[in-house]
Backbone as XML, in Angstrom:
<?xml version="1.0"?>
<chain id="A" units="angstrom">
  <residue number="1" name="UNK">
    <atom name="N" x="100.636" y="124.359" z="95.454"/>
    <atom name="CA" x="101.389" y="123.483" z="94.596"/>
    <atom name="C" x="102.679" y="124.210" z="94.203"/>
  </residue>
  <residue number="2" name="UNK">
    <atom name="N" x="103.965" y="123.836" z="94.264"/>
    <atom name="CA" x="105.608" y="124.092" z="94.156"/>
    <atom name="C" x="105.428" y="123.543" z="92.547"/>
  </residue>
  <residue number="3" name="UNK">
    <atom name="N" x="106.514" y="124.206" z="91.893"/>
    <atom name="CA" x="107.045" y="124.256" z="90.931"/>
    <atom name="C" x="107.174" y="122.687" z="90.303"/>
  </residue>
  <residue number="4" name="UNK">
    <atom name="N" x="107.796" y="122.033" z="91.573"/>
    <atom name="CA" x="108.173" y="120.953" z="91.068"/>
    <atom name="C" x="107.071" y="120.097" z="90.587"/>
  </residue>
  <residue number="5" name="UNK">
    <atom name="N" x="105.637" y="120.176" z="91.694"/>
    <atom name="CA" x="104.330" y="119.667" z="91.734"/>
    <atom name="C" x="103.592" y="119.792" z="90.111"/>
  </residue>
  <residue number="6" name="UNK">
    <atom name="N" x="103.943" y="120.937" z="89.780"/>
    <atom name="CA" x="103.411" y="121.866" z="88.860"/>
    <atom name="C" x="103.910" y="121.174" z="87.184"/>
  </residue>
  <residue number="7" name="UNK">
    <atom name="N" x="105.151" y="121.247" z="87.166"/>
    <atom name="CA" x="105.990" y="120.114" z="86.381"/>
    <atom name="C" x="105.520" y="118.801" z="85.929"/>
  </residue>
  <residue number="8" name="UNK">
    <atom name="N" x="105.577" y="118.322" z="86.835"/>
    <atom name="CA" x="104.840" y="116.989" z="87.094"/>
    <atom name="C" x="103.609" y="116.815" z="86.685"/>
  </residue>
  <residue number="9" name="UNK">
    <atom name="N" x="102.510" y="117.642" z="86.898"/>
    <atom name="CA" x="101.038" y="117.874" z="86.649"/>
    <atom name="C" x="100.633" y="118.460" z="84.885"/>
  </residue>
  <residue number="10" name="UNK">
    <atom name="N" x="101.594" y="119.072" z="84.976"/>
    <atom name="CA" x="101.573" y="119.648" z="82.981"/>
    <atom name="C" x="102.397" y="118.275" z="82.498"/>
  </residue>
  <residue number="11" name="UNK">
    <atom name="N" x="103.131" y="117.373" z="83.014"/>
    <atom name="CA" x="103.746" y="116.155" z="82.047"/>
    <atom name="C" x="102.402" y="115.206" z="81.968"/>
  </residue>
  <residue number="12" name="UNK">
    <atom name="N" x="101.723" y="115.436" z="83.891"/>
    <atom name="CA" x="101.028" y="113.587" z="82.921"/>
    <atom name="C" x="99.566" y="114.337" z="82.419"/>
  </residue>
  <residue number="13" name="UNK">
    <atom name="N" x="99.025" y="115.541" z="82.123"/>
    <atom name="CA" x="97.961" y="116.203" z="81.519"/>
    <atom name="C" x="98.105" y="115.265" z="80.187"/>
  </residue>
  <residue number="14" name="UNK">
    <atom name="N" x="99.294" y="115.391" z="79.732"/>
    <atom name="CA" x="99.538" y="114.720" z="78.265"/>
    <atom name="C" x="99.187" y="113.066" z="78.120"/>
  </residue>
  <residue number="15" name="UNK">
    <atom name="N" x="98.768" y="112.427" z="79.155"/>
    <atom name="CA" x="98.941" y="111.462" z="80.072"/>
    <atom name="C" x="97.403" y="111.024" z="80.256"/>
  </residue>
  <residue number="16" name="UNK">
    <atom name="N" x="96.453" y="111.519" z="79.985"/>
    <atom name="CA" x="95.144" y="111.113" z="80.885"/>
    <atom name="C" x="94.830" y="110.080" z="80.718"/>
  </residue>
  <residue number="17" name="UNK">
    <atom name="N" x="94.533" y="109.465" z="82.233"/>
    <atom name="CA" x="93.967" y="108.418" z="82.083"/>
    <atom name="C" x="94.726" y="106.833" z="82.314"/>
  </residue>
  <residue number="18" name="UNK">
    <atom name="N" x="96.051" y="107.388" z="82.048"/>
    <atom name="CA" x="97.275" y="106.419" z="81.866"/>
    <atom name="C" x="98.347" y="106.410" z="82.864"/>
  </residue>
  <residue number="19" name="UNK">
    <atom name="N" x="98.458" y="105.744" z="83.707"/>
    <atom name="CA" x="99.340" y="105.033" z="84.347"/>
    <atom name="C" x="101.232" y="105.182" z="83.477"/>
  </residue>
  <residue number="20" name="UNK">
    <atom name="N" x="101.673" y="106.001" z="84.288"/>
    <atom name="CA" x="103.533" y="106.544" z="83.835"/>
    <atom name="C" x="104.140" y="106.208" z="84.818"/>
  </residue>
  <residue number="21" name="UNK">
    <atom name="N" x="105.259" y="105.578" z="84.289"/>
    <atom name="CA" x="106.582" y="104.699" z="85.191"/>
    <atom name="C" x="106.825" y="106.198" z="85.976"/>
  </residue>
  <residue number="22" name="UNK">
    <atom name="N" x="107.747" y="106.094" z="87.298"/>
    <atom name="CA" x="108.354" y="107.046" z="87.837"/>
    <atom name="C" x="109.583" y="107.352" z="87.309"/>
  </residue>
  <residue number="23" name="UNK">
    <atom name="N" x="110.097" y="106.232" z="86.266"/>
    <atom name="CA" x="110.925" y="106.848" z="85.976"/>
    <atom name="C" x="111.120" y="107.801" z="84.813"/>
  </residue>
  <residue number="24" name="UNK">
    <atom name="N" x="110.123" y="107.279" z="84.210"/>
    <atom name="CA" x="109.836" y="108.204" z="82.657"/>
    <atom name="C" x="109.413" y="109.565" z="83.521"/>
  </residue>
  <residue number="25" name="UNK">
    <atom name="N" x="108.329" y="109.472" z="84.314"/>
    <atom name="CA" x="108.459" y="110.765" z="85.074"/>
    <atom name="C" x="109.442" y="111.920" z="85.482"/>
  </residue>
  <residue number="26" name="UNK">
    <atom name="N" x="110.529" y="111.121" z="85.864"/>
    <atom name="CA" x="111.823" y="111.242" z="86.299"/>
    <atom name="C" x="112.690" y="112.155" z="85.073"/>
  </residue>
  <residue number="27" name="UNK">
    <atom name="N" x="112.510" y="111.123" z="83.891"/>
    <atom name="CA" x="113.197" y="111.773" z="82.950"/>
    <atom name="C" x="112.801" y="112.816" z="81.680"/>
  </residue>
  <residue number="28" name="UNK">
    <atom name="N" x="111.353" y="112.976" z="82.107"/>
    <atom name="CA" x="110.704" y="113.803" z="81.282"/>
    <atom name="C" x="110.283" y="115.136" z="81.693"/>
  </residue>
  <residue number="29" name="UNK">
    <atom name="N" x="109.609" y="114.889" z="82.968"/>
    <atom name="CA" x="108.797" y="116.221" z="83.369"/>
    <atom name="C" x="109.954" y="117.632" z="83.695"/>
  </residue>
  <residue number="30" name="UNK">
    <atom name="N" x="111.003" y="116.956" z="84.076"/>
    <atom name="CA" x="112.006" y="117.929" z="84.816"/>
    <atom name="C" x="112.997" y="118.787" z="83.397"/>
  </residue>
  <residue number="31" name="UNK">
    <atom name="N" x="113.071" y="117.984" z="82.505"/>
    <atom name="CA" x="114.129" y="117.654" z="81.743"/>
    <atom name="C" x="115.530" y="117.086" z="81.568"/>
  </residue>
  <residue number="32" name="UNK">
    <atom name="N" x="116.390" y="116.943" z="80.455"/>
    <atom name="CA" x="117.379" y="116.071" z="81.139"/>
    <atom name="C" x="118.869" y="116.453" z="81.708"/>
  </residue>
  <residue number="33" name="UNK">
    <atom name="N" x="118.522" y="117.977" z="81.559"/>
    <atom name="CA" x="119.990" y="118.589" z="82.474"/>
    <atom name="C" x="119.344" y="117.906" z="83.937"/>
  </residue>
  <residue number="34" name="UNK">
    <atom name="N" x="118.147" y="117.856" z="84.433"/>
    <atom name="CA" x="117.896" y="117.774" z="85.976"/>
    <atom name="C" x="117.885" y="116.006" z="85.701"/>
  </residue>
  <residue number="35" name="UNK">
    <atom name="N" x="117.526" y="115.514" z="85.352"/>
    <atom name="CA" x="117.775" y="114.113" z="85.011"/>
    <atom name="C" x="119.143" y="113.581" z="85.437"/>
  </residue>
  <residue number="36" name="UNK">
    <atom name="N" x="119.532" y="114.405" z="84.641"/>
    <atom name="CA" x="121.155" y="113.977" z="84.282"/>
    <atom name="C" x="122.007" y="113.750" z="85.707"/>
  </residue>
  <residue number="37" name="UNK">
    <atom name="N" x="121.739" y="115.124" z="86.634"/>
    <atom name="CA" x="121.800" y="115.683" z="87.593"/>
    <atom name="C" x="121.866" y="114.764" z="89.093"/>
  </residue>
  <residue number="38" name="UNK">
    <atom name="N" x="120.259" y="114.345" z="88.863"/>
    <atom name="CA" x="119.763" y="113.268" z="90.166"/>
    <atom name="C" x="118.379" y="112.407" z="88.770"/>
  </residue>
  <residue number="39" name="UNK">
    <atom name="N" x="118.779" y="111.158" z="88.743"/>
    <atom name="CA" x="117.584" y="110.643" z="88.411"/>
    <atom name="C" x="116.646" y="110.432" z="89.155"/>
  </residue>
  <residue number="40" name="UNK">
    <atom name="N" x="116.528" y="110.799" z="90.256"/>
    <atom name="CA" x="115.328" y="110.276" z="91.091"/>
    <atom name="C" x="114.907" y="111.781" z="91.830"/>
  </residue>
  <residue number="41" name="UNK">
    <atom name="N" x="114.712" y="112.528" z="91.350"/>
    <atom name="CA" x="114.584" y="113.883" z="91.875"/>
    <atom name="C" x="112.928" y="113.905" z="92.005"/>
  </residue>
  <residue number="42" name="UNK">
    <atom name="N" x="112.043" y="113.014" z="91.488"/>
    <atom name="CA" x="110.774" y="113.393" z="91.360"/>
    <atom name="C" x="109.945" y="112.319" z="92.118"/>
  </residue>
  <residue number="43" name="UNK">
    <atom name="N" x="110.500" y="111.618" z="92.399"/>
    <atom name="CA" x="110.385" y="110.486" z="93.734"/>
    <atom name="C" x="109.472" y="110.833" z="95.055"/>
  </residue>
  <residue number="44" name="UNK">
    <atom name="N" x="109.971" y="112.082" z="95.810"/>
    <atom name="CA" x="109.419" y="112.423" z="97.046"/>
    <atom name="C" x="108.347" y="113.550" z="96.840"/>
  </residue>
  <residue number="45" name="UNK">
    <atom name="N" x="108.573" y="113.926" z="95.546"/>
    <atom name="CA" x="107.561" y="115.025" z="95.088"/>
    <atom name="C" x="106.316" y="114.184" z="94.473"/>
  </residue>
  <residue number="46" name="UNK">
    <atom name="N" x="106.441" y="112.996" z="94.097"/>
    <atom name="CA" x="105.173" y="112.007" z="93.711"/>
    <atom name="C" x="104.693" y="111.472" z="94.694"/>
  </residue>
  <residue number="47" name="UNK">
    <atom name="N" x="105.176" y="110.862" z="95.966"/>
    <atom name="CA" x="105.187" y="110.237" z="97.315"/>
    <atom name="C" x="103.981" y="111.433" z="97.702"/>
  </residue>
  <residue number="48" name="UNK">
    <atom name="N" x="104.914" y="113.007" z="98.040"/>
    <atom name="CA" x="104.000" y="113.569" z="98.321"/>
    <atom name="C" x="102.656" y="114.242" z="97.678"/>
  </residue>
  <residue number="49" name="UNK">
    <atom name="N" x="103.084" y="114.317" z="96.473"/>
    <atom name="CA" x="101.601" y="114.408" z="95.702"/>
    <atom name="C" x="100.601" y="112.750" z="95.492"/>
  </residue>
  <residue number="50" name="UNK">
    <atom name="N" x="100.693" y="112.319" z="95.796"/>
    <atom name="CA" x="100.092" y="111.107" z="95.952"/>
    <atom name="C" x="99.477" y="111.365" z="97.518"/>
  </residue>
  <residue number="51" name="UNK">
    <atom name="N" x="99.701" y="111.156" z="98.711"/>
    <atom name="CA" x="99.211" y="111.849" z="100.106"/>
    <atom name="C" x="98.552" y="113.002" z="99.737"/>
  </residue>
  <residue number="52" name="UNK">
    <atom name="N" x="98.399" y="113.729" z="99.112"/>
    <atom name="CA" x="97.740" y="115.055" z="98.930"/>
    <atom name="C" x="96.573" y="114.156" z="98.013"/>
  </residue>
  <residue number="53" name="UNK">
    <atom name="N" x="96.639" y="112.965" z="97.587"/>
    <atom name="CA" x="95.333" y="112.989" z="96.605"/>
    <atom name="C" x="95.325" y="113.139" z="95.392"/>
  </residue>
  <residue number="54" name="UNK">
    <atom name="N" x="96.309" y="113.987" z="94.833"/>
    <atom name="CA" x="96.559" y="114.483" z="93.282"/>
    <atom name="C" x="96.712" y="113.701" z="92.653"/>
  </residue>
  <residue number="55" name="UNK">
    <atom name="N" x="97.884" y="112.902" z="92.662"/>
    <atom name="CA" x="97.853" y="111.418" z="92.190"/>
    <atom name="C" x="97.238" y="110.422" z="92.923"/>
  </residue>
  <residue number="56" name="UNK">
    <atom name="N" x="97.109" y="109.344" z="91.680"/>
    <atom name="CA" x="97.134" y="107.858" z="92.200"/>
    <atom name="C" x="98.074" y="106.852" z="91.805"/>
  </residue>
  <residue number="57" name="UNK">
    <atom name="N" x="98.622" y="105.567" z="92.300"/>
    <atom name="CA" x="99.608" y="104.706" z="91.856"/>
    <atom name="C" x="98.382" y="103.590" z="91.791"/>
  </residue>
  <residue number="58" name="UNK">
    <atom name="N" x="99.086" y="102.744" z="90.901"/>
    <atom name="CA" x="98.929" y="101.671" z="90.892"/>
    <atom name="C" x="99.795" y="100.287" z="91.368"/>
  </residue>
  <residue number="59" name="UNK">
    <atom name="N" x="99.864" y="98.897" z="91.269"/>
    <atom name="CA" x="100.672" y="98.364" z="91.758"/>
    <atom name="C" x="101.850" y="98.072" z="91.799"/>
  </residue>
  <residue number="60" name="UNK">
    <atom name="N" x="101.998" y="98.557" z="90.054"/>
    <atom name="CA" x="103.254" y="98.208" z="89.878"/>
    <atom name="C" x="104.014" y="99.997" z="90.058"/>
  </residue>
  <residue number="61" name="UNK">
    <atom name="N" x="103.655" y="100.434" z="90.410"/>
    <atom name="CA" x="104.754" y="101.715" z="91.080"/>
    <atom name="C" x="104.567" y="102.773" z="90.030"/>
  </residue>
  <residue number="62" name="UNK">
    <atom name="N" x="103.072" y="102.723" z="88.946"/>
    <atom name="CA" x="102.808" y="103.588" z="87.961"/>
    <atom name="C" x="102.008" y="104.688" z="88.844"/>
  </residue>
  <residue number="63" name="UNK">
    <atom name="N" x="102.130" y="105.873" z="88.079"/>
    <atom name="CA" x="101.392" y="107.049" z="88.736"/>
    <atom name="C" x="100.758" y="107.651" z="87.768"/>
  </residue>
  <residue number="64" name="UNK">
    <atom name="N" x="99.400" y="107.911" z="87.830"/>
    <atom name="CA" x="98.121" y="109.704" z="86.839"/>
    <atom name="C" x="97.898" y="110.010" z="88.009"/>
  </residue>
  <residue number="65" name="UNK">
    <atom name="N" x="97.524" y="111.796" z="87.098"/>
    <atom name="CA" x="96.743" y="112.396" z="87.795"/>
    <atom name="C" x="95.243" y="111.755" z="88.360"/>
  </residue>
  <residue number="66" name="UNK">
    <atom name="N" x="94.869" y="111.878" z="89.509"/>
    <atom name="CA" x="93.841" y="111.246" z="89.926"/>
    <atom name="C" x="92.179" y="112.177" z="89.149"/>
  </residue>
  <residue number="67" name="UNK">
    <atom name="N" x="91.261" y="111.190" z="88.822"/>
    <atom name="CA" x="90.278" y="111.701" z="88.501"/>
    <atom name="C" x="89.388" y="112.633" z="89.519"/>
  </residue>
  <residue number="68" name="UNK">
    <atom name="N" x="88.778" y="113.763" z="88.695"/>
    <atom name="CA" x="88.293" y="115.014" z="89.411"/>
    <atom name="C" x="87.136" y="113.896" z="90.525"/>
  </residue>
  <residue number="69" name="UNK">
    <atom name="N" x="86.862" y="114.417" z="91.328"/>
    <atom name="CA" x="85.597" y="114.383" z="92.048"/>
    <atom name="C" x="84.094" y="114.710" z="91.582"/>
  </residue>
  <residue number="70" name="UNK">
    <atom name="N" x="83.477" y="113.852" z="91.411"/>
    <atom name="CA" x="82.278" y="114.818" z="90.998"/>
    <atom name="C" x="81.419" y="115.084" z="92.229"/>
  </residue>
  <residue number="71" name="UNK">
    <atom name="N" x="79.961" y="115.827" z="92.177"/>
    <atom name="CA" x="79.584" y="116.106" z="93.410"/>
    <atom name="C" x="78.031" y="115.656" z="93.390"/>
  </residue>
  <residue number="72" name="UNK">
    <atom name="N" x="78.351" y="114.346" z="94.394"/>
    <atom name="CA" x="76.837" y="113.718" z="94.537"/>
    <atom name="C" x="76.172" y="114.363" z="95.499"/>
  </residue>
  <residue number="73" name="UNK">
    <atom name="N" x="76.071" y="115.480" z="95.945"/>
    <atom name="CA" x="75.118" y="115.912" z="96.602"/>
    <atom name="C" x="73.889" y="116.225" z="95.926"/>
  </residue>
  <residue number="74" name="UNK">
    <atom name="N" x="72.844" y="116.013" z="96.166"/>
    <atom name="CA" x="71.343" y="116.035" z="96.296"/>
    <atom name="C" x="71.263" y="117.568" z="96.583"/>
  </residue>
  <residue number="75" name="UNK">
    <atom name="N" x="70.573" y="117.787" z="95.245"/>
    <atom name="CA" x="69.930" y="119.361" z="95.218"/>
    <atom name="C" x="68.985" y="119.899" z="96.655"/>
  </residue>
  <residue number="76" name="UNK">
    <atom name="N" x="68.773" y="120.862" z="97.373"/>
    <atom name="CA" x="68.094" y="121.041" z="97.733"/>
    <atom name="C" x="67.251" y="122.184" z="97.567"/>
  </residue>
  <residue number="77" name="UNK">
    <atom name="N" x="66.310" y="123.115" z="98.080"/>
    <atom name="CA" x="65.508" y="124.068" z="97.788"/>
    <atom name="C" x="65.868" y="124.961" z="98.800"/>
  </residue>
  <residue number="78" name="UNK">
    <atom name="N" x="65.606" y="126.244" z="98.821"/>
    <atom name="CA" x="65.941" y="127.469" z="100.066"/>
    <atom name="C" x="64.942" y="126.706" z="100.635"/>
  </residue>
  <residue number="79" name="UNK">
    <atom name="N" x="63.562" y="126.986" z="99.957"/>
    <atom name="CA" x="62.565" y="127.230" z="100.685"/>
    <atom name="C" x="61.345" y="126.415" z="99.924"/>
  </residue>
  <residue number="80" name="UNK">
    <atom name="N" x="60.228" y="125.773" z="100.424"/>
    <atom name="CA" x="58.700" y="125.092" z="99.713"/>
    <atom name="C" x="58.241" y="126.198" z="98.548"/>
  </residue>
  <residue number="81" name="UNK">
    <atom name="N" x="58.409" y="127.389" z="99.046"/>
    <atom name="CA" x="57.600" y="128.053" z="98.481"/>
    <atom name="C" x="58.558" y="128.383" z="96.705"/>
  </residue>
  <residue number="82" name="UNK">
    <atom name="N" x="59.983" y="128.558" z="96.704"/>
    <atom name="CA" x="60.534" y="128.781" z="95.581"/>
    <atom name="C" x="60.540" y="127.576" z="94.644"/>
  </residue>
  <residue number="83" name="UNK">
    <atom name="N" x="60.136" y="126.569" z="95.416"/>
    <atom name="CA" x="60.440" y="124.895" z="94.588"/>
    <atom name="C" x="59.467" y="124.970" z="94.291"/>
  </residue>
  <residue number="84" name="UNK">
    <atom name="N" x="58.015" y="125.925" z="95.033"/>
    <atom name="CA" x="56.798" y="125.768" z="94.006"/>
    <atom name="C" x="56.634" y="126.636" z="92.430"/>
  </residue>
  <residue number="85" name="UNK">
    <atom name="N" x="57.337" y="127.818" z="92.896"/>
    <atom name="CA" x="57.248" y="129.028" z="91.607"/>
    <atom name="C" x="58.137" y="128.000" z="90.502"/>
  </residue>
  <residue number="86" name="UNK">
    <atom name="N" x="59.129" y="127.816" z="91.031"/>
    <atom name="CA" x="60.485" y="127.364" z="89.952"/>
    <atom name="C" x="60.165" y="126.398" z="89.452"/>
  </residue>
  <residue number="87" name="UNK">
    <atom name="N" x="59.037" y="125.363" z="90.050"/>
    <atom name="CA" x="58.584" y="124.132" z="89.385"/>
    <atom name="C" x="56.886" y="124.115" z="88.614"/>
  </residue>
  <residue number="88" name="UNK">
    <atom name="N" x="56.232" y="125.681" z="88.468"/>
    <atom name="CA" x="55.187" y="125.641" z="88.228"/>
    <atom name="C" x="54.966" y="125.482" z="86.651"/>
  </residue>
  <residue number="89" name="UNK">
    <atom name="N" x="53.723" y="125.482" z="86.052"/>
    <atom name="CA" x="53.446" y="125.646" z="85.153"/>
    <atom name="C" x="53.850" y="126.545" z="84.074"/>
  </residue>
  <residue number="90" name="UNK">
    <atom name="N" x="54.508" y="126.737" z="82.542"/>
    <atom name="CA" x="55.260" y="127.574" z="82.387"/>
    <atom name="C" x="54.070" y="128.052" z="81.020"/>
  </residue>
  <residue number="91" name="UNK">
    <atom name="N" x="53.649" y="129.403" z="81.084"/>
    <atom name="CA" x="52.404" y="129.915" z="79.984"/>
    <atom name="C" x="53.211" y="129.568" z="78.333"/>
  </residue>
  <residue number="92" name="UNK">
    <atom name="N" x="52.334" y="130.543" z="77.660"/>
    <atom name="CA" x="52.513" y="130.397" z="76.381"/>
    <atom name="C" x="54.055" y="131.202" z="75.867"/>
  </residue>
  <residue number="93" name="UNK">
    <atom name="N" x="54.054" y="132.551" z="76.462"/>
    <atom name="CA" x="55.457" y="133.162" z="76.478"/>
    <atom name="C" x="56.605" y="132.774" z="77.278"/>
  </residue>
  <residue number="94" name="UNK">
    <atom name="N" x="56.683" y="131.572" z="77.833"/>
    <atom name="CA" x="57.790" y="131.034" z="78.521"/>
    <atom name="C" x="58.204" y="131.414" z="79.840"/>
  </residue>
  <residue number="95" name="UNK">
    <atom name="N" x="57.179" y="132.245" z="80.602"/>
    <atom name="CA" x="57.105" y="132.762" z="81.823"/>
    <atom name="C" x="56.349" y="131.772" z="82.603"/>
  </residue>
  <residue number="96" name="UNK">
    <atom name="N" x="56.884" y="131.314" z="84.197"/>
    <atom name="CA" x="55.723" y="130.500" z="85.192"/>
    <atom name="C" x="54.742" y="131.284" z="85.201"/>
  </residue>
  <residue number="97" name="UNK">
    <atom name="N" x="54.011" y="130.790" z="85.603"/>
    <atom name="CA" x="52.190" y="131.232" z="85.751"/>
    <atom name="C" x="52.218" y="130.920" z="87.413"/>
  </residue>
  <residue number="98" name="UNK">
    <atom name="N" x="52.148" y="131.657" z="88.332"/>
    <atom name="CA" x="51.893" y="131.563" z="89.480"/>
    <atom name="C" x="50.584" y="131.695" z="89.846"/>
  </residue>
  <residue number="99" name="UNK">
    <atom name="N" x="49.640" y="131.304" z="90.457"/>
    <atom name="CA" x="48.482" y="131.749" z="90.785"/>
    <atom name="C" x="48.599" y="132.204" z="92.508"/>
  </residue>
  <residue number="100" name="UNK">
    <atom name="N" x="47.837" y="132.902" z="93.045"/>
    <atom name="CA" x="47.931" y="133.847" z="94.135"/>
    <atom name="C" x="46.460" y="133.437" z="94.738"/>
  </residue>
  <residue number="101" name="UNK">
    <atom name="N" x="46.339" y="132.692" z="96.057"/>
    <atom name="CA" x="45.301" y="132.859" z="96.882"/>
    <atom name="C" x="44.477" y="133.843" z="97.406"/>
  </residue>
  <residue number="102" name="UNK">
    <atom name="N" x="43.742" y="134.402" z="97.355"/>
    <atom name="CA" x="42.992" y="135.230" z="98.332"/>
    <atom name="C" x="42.717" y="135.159" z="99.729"/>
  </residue>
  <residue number="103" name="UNK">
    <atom name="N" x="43.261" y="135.979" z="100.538"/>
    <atom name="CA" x="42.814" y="135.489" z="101.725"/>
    <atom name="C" x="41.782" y="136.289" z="102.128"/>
  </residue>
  <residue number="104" name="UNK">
    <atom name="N" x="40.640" y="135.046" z="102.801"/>
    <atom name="CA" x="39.275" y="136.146" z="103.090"/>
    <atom name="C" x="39.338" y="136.930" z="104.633"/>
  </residue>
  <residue number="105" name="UNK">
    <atom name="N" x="40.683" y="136.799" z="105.532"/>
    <atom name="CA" x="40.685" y="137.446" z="106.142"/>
    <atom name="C" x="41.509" y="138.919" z="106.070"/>
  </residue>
  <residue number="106" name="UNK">
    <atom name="N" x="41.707" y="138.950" z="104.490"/>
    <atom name="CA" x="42.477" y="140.336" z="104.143"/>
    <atom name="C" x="41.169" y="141.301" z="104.283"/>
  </residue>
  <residue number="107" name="UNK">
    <atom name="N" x="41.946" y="142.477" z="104.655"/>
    <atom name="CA" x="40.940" y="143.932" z="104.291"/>
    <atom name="C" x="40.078" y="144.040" z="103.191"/>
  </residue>
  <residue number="108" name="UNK">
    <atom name="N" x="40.657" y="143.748" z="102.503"/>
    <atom name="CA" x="40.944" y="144.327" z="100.426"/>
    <atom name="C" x="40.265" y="142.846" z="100.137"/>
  </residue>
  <residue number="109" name="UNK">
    <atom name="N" x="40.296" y="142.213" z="100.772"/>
    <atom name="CA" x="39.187" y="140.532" z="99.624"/>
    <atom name="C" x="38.102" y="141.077" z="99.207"/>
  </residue>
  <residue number="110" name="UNK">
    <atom name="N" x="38.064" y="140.921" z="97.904"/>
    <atom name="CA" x="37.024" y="141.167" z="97.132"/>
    <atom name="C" x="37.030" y="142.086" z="96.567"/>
  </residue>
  <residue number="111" name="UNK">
    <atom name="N" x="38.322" y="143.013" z="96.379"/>
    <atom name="CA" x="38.104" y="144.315" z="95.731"/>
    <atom name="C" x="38.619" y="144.206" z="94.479"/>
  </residue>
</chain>
């Protein structure tokens, strides 16, 4: 993100949620020596932050920052065996309680 991008992004923060003319854009974010200068200086820098996603417009030629993404991905587990510890029974001191099989083809069963 360029300076100019950057400008632009700290004006409509003040902004959330709300739809800003390009031209108030124009005459605010930059200030008004650059205003004064070129009024339309923030034009191709919204065009292109808009293609990048950052912004959104609406119909009548208003522009916000576009809302974050959230992330619908579906949890998954490494492994069966950690979704069993992490989801087991939790004792009286707030520790899982794992219980441990015996296998009767170990050496040591029964000791």
């Amino acid at each position: 993100m360029d300076a100019e991008e950057k400008e632009i992004c700290d004006f409509l923060k003040s902004w959330i949620d709300q739809f800003v003319s390009q031209r108030e854009i124009c005459r605010r974010a930059g200030g008004k020596w650059r205003f004064r200068e070129n009024p339309n200086w923030a034009l191709p820098v919204l065009s292109r932050m808009t293609e990048k996603g950052i912004l959104e417009s609406d119909a009548a030629g208003h522009f916000r920052l576009a809302p974050e993404k959230k992330d619908d991905k579906k949890k998954r587990w490494l492994s069966p065996h950690l979704k069993k510890l992490l989801e087991g029974p939790v004792g009286a001191d707030g520790t899982r309680i794992t219980e441990i099989e015996d296998d009767p083809n170990d050496p040591n069963f029964g000791m």
